[in-house]
SEBAKOL-820132 format. One record per residue (C-alpha): residue number from 1; residue in one letter; y, x, z. Coordinates in nm, 3 decimals. Layout:
BEGIN
+-----+-----+---------+---------+---------+
|   n | res |      py |      px |      pz |
+-----+-----+---------+---------+---------+
| NUM |   A |       Y |       X |       Z |
...
+-----+-----+---------+---------+---------+
! end
This chain:
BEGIN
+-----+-----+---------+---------+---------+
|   n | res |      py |      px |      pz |
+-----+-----+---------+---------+---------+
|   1 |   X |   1.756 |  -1.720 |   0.050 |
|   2 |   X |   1.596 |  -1.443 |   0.152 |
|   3 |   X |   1.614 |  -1.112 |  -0.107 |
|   4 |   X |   1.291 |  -1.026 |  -0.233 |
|   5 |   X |   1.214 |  -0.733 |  -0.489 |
|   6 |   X |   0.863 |  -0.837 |  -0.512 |
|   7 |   X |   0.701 |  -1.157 |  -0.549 |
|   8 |   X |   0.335 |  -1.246 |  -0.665 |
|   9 |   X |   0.295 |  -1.639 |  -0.741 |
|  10 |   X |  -0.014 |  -1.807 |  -0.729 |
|  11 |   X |  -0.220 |  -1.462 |  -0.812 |
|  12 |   X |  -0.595 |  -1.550 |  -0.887 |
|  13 |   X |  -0.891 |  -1.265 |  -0.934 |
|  14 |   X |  -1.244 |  -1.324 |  -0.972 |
|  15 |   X |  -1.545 |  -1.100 |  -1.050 |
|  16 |   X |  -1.899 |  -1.124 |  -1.144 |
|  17 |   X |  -2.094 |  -1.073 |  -0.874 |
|  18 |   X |  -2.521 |  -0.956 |  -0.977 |
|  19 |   X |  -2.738 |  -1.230 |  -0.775 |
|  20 |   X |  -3.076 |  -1.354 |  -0.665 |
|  21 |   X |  -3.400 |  -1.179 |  -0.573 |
|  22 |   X |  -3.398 |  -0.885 |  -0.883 |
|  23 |   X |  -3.016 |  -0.945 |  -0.920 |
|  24 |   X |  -3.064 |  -1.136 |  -1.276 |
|  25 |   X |  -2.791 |  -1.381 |  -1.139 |
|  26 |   X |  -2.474 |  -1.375 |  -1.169 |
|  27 |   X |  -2.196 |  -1.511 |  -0.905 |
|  28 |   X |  -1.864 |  -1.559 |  -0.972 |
|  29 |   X |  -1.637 |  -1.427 |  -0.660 |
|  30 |   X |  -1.283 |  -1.493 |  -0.633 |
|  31 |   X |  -1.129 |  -1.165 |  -0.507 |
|  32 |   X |  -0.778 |  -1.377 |  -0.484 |
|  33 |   X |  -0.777 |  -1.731 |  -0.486 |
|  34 |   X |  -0.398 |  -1.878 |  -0.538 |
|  35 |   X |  -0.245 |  -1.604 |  -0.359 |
|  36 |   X |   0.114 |  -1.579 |  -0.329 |
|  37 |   X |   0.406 |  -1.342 |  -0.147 |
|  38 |   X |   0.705 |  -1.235 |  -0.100 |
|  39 |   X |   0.822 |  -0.890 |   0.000 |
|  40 |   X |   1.183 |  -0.873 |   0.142 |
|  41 |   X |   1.418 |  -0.569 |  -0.023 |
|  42 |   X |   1.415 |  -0.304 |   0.265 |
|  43 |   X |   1.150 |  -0.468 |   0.476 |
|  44 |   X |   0.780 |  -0.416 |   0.520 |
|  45 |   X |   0.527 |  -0.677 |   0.474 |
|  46 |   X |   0.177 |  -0.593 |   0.640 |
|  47 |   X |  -0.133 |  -0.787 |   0.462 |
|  48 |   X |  -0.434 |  -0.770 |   0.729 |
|  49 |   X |  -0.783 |  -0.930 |   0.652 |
|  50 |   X |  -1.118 |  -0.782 |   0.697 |
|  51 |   X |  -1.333 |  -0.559 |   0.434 |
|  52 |   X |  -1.417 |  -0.828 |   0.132 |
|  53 |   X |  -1.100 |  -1.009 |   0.246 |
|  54 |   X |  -0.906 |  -0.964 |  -0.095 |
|  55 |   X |  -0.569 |  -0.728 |   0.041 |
|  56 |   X |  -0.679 |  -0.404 |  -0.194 |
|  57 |   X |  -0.751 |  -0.610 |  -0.502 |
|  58 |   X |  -0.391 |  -0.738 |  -0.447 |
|  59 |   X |  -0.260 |  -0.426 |  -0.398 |
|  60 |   X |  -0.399 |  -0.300 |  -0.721 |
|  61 |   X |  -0.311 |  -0.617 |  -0.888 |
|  62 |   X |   0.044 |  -0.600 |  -0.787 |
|  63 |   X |   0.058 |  -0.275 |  -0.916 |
|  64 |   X |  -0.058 |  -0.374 |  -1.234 |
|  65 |   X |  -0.376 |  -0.142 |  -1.206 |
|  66 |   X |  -0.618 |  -0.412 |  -1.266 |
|  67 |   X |  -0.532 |  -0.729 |  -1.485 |
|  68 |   X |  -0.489 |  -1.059 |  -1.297 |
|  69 |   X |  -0.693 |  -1.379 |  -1.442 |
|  70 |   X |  -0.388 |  -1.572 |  -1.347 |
|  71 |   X |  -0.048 |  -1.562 |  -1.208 |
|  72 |   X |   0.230 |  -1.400 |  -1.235 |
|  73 |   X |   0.413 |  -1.027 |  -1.050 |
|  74 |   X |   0.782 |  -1.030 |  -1.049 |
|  75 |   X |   0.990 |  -0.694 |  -0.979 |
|  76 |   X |   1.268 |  -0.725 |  -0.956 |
|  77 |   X |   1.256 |  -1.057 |  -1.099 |
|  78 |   X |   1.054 |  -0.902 |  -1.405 |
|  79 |   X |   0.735 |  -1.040 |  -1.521 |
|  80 |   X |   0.557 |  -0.711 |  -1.479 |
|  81 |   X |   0.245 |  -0.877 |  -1.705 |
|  82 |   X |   0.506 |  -0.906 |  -2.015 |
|  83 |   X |   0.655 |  -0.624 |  -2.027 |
|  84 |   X |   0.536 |  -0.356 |  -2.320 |
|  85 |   X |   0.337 |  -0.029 |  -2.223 |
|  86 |   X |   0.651 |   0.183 |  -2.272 |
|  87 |   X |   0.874 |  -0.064 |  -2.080 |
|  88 |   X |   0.607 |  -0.095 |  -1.762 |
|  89 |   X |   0.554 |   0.301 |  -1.766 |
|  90 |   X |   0.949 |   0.318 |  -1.658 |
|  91 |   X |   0.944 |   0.036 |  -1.432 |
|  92 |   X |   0.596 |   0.214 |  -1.234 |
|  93 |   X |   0.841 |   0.520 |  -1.179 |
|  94 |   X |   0.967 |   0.205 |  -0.876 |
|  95 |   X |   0.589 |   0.122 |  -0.776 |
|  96 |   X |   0.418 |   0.348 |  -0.571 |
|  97 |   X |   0.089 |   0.379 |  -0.361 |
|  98 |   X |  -0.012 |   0.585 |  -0.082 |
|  99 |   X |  -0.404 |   0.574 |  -0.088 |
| 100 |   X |  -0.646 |   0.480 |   0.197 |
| 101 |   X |  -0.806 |   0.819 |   0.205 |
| 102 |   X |  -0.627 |   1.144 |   0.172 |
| 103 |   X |  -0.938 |   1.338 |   0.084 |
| 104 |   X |  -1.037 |   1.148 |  -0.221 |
| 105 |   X |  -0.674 |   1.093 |  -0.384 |
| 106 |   X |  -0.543 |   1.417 |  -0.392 |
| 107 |   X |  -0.723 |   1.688 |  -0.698 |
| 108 |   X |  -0.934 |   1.955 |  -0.549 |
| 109 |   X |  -0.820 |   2.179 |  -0.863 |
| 110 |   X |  -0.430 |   2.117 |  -0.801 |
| 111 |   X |  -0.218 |   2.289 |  -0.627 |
| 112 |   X |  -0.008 |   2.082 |  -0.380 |
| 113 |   X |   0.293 |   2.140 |  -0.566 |
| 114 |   X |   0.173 |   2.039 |  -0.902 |
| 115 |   X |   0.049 |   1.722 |  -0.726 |
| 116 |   X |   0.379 |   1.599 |  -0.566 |
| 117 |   X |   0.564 |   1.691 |  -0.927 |
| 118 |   X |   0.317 |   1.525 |  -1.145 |
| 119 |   X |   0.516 |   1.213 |  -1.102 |
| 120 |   X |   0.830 |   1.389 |  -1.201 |
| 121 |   X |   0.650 |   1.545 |  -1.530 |
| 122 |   X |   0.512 |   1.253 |  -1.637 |
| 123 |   X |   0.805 |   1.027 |  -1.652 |
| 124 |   X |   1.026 |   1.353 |  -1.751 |
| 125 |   X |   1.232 |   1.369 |  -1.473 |
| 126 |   X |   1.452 |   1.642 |  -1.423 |
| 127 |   X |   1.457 |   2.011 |  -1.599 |
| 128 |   X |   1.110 |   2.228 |  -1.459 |
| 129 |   X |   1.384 |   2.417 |  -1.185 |
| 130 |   X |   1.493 |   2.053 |  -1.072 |
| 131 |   X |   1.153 |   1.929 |  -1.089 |
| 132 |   X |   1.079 |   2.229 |  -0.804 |
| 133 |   X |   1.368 |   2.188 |  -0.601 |
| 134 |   X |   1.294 |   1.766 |  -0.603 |
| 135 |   X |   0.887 |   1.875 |  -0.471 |
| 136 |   X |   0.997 |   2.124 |  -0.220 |
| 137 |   X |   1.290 |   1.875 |  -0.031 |
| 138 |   X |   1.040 |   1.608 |  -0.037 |
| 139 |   X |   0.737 |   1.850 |   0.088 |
| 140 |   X |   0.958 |   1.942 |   0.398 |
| 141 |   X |   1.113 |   1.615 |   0.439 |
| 142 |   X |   0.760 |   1.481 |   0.512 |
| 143 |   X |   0.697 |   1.800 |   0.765 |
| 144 |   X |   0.524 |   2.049 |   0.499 |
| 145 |   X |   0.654 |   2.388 |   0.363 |
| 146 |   X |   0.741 |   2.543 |   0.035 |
| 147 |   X |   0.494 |   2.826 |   0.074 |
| 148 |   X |   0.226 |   2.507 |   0.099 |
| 149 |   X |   0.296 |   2.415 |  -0.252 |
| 150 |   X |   0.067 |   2.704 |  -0.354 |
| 151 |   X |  -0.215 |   2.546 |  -0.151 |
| 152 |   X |  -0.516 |   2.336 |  -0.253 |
| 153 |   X |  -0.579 |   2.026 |  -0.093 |
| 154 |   X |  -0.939 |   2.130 |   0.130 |
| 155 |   X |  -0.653 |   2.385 |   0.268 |
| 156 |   X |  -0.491 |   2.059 |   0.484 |
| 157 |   X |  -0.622 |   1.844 |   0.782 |
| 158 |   X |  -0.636 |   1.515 |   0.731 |
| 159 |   X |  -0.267 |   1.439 |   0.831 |
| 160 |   X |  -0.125 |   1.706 |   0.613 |
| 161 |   X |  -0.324 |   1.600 |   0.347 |
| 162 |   X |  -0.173 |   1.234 |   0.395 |
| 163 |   X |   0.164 |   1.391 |   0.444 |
| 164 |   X |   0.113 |   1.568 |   0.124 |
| 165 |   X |   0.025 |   1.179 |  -0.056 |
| 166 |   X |   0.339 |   1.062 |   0.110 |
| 167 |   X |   0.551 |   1.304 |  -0.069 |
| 168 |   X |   0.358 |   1.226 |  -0.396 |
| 169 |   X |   0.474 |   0.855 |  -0.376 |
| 170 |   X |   0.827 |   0.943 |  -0.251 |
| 171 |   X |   0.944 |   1.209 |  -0.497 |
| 172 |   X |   1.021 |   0.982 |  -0.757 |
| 173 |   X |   1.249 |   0.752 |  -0.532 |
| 174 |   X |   1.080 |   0.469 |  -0.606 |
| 175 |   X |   1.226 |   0.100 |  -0.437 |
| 176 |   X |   0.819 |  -0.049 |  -0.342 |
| 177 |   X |   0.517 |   0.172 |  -0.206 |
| 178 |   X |   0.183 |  -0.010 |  -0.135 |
| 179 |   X |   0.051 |   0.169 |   0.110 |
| 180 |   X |  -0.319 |   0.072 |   0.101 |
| 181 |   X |  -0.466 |   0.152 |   0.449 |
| 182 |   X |  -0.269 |   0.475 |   0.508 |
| 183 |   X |  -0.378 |   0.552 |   0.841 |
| 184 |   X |  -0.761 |   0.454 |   0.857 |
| 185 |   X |  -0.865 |   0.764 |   0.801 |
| 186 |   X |  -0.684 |   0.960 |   1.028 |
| 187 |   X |  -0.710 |   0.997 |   1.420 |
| 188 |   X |  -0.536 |   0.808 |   1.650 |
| 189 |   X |  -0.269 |   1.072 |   1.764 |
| 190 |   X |  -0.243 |   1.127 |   1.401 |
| 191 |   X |  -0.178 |   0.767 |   1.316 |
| 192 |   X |   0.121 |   0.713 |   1.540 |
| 193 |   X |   0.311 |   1.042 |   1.349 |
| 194 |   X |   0.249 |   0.921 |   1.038 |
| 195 |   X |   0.352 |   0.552 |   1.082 |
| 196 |   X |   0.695 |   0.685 |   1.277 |
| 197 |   X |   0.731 |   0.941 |   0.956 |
| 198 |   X |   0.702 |   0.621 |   0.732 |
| 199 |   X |   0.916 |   0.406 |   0.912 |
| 200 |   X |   1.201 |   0.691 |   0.940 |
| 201 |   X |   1.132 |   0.737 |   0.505 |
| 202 |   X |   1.164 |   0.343 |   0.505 |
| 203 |   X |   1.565 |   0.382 |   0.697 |
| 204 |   X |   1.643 |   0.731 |   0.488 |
| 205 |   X |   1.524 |   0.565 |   0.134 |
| 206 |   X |   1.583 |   0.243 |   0.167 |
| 207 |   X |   1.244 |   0.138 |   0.112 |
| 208 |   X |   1.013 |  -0.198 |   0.036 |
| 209 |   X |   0.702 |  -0.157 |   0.227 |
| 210 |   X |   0.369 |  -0.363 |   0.100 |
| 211 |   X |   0.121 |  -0.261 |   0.407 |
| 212 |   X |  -0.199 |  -0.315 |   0.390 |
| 213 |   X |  -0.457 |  -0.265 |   0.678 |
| 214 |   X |  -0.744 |  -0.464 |   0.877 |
| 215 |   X |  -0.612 |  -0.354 |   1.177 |
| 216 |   X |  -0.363 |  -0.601 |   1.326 |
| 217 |   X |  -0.280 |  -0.289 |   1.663 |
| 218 |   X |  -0.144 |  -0.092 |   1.399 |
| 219 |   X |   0.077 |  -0.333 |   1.176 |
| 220 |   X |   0.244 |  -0.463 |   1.501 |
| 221 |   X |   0.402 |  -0.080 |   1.483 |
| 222 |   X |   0.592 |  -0.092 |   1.129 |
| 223 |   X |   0.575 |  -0.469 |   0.995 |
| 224 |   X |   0.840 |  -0.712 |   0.959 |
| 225 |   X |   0.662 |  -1.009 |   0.860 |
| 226 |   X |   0.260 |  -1.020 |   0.797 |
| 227 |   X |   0.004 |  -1.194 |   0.576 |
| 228 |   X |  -0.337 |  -1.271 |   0.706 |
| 229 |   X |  -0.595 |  -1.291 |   0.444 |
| 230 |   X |  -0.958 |  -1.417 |   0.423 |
| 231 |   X |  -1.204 |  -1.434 |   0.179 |
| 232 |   X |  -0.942 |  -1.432 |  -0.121 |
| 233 |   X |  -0.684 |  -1.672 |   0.010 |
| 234 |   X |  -0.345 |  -1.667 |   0.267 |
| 235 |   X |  -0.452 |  -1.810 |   0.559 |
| 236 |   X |  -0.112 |  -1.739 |   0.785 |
| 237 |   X |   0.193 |  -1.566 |   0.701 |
| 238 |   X |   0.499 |  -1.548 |   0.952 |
| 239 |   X |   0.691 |  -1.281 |   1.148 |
| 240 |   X |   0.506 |  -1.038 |   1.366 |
| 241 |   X |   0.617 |  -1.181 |   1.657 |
| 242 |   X |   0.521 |  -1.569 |   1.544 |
| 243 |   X |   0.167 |  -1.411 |   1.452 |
| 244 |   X |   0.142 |  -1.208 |   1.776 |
| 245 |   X |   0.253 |  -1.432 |   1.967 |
| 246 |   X |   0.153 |  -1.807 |   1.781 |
| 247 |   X |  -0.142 |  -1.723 |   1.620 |
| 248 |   X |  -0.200 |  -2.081 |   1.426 |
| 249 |   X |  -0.527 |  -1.972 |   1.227 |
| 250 |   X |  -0.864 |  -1.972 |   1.362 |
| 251 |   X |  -0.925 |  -1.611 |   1.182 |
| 252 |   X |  -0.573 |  -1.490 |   1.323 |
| 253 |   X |  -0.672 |  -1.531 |   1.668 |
| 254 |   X |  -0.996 |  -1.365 |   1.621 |
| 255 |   X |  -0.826 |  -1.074 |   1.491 |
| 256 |   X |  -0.609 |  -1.029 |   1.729 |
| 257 |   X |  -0.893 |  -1.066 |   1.977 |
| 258 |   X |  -1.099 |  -0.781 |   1.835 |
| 259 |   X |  -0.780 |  -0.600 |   1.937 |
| 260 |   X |  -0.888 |  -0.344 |   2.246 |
| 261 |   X |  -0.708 |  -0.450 |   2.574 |
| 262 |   X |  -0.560 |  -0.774 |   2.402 |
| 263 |   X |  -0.633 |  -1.125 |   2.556 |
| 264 |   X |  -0.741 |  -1.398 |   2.294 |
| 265 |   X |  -0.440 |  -1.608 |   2.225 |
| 266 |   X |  -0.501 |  -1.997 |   2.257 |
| 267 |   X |  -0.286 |  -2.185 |   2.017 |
+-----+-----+---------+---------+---------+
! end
């Protein structure tokens, strides 16, 4: 048996949905519908799907950020829904997201260094001179400098700005970061150093990778095993090399078709 540090079970999310002509209506839309994982201890699990498809809702689900109708999120083999505020605040210290878009997470009116040591304040980790020392290690360790944690955030590209998010999540040494589209935003050239920067954090930390993207060219770079999702439910799930390679799912193949320079896969 496999060792997994995170597991979601039969996960189910619906909204209201406004409907009909002057939107008086009202449709119910099942963001996840039975959804269930696994994610391996040390390994990365990509979860692909289109826009609409359901893979940010989990990701906010998982990290307890939204409630879940039904279902149940196991860290660790914790119930994550049962435990007490005080009690989930301490676990969360091991749950961490890097956001889709590294202009919109990061405070205009912070400096970078009280950004990456929020974490460490919050959960009261560390004296204020250890707190420092922790943010500048981790700013360089992700390719930044010490002088930048006097900076604001419009001061960064894009890929420092991301870098800069990366060290936010990693500070606290956490075991899982959902990394919710990490790369989307950022050029191509761009992409490629901050994947190979993840994936050398992943080796150093021993880190659990949830990935989440719509962009199967890019998963096939970092992921051990993927999830394909559509419209709220698991469709396929296998290693990258089964989904590459034996796409079994109608939407798989499609996916991997809309993939520039990639032949459509026949199963």
């Amino acid at each position: 048996m496999t060792d997994a540090i995170l597991v979601a079970n039969h996960l189910v999310k619906t909204y209201t949905q406004r409907s009909g002509k002057f939107g008086f209506g009202t449709t119910l839309v099942k963001a996840l519908d039975d959804v269930s994982i696994s994610l391996t201890t040390g390994k990365t699990l990509a979860v692909v799907g289109e826009s609409g498809s359901g893979k940010s809702t989990l990701a906010r689900c998982l990290l307890q950020l939204q409630p879940l109708d039904s279902g149940e999120v196991l860290f660790s083999g914790q119930d994550l829904a049962k435990l007490d505020s005080a009690t989930l605040r301490s676990v969360r210290k091991n749950l961490q997201m890097v956001f889709q878009d590294p202009f919109a997470s990061l405070n205009p009116r912070m400096r970078v260094g009280e950004i990456v040591g929020e974490g460490l304040l919050i959960h009261g980790l560390g004296s204020s001179a250890e707190q420092q020392q922790k943010v500048i290690a981790m700013l360089k360790r992700v390719g930044l400098t010490e002088a930048d944690m006097q900076k604001y955030p419009h001061e960064f590209s894009g890929g420092q700005r991301q870098r800069v998010g990366i060290a936010r999540a990693l500070v606290l040494r956490p075991k899982v970061v959902v990394c919710d589209e990490p790369v989307s935003a950022l050029d191509v050239s761009i992409q490629a150093q901050i994947l190979l920067l993840l994936k050398e954090l992943q080796a150093e930390m021993a880190l659990s990778y949830l990935f989440i993207s719509h962009d199967l060219r890019v998963v096939r770079h970092i992921a051990d095993d993927i999830v394909v999702m559509h419209h709220g439910k698991v469709v396929e799930h296998g290693s990258v090399e089964e989904i590459y390679q034996r796409p079994q799912h109608e939407y798989t193949r499609n996916l991997l078709a809309a993939i520039p320079g990639k032949k459509a896969v026949n199963a």
